[in-house]
C-alpha beads as a LAMMPS data file, in Angstrom:
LAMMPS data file: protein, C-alpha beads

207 atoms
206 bonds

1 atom types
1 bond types

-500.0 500.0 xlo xhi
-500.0 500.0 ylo yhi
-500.0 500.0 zlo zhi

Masses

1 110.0

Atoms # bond

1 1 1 0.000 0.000 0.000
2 1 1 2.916 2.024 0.706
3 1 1 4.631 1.486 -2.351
4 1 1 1.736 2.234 -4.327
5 1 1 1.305 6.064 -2.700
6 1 1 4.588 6.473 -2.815
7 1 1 4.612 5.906 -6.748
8 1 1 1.410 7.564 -7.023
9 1 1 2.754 10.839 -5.625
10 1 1 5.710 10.538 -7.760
11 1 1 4.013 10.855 -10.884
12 1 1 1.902 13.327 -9.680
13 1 1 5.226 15.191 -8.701
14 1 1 6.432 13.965 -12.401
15 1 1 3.361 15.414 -14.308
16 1 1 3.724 18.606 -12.239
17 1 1 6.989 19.188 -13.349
18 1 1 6.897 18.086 -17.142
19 1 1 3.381 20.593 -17.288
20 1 1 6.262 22.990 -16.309
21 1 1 8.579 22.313 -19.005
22 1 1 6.302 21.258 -22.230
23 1 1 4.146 24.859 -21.354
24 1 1 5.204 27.716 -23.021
25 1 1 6.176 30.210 -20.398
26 1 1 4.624 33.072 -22.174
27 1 1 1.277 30.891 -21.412
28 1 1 2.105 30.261 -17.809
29 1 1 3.763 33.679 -17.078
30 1 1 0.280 35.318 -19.011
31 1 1 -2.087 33.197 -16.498
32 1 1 -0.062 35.880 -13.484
33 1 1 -0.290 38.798 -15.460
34 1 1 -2.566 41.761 -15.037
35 1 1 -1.523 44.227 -17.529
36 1 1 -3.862 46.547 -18.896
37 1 1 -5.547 45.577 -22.983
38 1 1 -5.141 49.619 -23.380
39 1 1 -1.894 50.852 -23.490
40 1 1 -2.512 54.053 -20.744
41 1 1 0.794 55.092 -19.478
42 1 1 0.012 58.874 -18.012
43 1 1 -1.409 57.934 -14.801
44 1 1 -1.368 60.647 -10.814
45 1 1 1.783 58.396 -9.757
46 1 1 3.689 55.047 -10.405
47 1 1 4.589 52.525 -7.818
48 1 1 7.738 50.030 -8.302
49 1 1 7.600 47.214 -6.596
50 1 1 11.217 45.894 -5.100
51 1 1 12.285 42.180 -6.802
52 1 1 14.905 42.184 -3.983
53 1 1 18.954 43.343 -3.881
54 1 1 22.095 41.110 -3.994
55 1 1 25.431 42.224 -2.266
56 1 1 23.955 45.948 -2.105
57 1 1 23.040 45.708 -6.195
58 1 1 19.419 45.271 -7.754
59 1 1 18.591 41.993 -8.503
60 1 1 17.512 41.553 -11.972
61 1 1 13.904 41.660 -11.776
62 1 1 14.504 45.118 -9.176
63 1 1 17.013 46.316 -12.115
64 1 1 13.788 45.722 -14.884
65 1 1 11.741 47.421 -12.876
66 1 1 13.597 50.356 -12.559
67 1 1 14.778 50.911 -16.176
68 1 1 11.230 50.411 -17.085
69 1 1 10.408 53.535 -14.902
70 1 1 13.209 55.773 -15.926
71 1 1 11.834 55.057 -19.810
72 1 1 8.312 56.086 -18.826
73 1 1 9.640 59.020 -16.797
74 1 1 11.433 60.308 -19.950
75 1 1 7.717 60.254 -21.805
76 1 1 5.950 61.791 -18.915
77 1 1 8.855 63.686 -16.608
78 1 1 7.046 65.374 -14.387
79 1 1 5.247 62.339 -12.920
80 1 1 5.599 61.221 -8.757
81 1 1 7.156 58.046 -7.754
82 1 1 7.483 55.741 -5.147
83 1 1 10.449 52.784 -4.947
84 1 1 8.237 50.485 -2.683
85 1 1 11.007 48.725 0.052
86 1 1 12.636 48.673 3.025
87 1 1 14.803 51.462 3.874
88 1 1 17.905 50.033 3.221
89 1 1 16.141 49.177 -0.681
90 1 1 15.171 52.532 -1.235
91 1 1 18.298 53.977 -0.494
92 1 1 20.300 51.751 -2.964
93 1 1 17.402 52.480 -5.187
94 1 1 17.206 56.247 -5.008
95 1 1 21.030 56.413 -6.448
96 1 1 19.609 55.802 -10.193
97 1 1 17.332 58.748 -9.636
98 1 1 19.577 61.384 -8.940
99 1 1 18.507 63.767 -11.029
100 1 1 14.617 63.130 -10.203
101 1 1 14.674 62.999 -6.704
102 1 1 12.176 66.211 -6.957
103 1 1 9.346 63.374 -8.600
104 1 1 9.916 61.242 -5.468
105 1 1 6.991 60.669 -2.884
106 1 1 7.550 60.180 0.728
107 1 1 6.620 58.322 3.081
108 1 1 7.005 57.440 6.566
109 1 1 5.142 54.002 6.514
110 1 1 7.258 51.583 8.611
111 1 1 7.946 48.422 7.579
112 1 1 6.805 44.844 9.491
113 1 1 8.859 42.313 9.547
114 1 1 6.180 39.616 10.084
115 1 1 4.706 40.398 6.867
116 1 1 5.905 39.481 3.284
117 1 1 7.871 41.885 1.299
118 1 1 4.856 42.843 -1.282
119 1 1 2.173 43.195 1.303
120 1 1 4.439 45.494 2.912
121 1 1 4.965 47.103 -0.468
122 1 1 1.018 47.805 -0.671
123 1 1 0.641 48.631 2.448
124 1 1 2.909 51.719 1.850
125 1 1 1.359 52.179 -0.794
126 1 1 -1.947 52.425 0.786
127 1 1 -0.832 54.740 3.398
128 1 1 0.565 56.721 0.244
129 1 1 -2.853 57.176 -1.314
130 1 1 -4.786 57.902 1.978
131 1 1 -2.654 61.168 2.313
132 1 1 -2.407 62.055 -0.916
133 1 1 -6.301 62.425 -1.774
134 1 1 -5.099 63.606 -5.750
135 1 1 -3.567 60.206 -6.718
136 1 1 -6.990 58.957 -8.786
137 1 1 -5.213 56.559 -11.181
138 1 1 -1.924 54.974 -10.264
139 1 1 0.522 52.966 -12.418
140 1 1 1.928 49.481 -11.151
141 1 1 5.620 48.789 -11.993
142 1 1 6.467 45.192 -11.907
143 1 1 7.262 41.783 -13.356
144 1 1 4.810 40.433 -14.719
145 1 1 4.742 37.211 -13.185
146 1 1 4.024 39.385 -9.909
147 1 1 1.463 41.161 -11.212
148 1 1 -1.618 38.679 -10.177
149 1 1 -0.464 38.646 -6.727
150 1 1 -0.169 42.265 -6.178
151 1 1 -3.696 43.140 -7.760
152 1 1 -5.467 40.276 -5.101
153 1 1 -4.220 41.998 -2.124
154 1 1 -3.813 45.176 -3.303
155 1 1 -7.636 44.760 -4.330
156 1 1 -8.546 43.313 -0.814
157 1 1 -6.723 46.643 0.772
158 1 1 -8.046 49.248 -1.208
159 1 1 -11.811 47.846 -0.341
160 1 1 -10.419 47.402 3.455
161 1 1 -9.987 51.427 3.206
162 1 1 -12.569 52.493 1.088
163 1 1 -10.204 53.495 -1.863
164 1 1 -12.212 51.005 -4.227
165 1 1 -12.483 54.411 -6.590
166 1 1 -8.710 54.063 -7.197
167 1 1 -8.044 52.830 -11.227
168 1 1 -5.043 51.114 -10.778
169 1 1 -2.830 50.252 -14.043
170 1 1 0.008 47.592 -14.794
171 1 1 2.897 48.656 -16.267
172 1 1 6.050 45.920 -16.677
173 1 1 9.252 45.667 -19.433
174 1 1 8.949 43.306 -21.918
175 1 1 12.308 42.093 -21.852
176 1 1 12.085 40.008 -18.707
177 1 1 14.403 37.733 -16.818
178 1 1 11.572 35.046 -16.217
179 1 1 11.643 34.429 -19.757
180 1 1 15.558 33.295 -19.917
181 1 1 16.454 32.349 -16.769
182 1 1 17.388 28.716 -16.152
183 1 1 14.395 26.507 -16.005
184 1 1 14.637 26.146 -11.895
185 1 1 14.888 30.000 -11.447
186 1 1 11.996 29.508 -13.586
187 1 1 9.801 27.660 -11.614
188 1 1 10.919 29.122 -7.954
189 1 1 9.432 32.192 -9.425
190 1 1 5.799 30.580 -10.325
191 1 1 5.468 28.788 -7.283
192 1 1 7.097 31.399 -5.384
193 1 1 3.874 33.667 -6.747
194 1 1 0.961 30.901 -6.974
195 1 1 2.047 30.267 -3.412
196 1 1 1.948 33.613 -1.888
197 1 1 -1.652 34.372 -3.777
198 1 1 -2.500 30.625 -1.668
199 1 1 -1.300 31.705 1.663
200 1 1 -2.884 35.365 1.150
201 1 1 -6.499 34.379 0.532
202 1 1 -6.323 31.635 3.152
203 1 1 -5.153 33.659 5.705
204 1 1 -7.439 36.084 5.472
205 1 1 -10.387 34.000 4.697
206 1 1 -9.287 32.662 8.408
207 1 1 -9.050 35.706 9.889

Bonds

1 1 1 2
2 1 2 3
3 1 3 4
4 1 4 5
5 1 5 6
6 1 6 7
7 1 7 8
8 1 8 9
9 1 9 10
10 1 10 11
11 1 11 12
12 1 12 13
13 1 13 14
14 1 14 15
15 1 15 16
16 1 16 17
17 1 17 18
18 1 18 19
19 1 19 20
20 1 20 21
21 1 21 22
22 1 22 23
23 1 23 24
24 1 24 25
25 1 25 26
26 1 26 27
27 1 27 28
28 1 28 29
29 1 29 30
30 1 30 31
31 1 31 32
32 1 32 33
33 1 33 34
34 1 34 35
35 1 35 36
36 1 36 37
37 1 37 38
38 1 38 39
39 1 39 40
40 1 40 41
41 1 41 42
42 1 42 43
43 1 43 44
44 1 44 45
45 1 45 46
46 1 46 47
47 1 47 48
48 1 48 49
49 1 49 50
50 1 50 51
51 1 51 52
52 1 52 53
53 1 53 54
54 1 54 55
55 1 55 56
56 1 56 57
57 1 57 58
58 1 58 59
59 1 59 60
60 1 60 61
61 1 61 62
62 1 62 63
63 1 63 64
64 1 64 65
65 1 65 66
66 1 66 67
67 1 67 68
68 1 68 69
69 1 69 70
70 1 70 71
71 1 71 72
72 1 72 73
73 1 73 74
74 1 74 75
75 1 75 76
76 1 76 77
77 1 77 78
78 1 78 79
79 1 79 80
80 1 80 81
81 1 81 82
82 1 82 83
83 1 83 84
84 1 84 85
85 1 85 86
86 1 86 87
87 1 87 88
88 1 88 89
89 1 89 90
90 1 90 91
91 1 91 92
92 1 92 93
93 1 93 94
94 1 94 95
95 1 95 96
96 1 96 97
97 1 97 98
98 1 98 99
99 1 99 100
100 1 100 101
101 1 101 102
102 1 102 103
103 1 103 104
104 1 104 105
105 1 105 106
106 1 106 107
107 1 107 108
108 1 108 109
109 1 109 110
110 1 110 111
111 1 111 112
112 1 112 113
113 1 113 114
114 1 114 115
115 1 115 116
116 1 116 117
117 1 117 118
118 1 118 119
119 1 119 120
120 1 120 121
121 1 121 122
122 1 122 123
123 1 123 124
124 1 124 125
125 1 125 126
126 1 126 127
127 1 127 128
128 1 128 129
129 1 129 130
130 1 130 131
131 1 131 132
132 1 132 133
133 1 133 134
134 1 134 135
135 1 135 136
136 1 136 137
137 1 137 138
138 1 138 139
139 1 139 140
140 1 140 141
141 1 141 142
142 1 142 143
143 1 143 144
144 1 144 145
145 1 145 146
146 1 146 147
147 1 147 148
148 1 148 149
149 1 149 150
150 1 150 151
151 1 151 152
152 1 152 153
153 1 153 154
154 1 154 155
155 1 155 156
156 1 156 157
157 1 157 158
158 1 158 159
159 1 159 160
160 1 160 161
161 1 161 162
162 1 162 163
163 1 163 164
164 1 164 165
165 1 165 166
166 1 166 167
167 1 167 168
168 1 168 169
169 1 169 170
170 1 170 171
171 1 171 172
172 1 172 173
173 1 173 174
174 1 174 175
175 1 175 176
176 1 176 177
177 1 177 178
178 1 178 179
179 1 179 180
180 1 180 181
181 1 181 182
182 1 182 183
183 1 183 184
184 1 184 185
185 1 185 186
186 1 186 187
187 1 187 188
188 1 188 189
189 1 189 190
190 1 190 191
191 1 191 192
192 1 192 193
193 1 193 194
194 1 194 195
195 1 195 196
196 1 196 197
197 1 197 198
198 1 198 199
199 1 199 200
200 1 200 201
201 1 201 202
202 1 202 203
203 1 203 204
204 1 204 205
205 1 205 206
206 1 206 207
């Protein structure tokens, strides 16, 4: 009987994993996404969303994610920004914005440590768009992978606060890591994402 669950739950496990590989990750990746059918790009404010730092650098979904913003910002200059992260992130961050440091938002939302890095992200950006009343349409900065994740709890948070009138649009570069990364990076990423969305409508389903 053993035996047979055993084997059972390895080709689950195998079927899993070759859905993974024989999909086309434009098909996968497309199932996460949330970017907009119009192609609206002048929006009150953008929000990027941190993909992380290594040894004091942006990682290369962070690094996307930030040339993406400094093309949009040379279409439409005189639009506000906010680098969503920890301190120590948006310091690192703020050095490839020099010369726009006038566009940049403030904020003095601190972060949690019990919570995960993008509901931290929204919740600063919540606490963004509760003070700043003229923010009507804001413009999401991410990978798109990310982008199914942040619009569930970013939905459940703006209805929390009564912000529901918010029009919130999904901006990411089409040149993206996820697409030639090695095929484990690959998959961390996906059920790194599928995961979190899991855990996040659980939780508070519990609660």
């Amino acid at each position: 009987m053993a035996k047979k669950v055993i084997l059972s739950v390895f080709i689950l496990l195998a079927i899993f994993f070759l859905s993974f590989l024989l999909i086309p990750r434009k098909y996968i990746v497309g199932l996460l996404s949330e970017t907009n059918k119009r192609n609206i790009e002048k929006v009150d404010i953008y929000f990027v969303f941190s993909g992380g730092f290594v040894n004091k650098k942006p990682g290369k979904s962070t690094k996307e994610r930030i040339e993406f913003l400094k093309m949009l910002l040379k279409k439409f200059p005189e639009t506000p920004f906010v680098f969503l992260d920890y301190n120590r992130g948006k310091k690192i961050a703020n050095n490839f914005f020099q010369n726009k440091k006038s566009n940049t938002v403030l904020s003095n939302y601190r972060y949690n440590e019990n919570l995960g890095g993008t509901e931290n992200n929204i919740r600063e950006l919540i606490s963004i768009l509760k003070n700043h009343p003229e923010f009507k349409k804001i413009g999401i900065i991410t990978s798109e992978y990310h982008e199914k994740r942040v619009r569930i709890i970013l939905t459940y948070y703006l209805n929390k606060e009564k912000l529901s009138n918010i029009k919130v649009y999904f901006f990411h570069n089409k040149q993206q890591e996820i697409y030639s990364c090695s095929f484990l990076r690959y998959l961390r990423l996906i059920l790194h994402e599928i995961g979190g969305i899991i855990y996040f409508k659980l939780y508070y389903f519990i609660n």
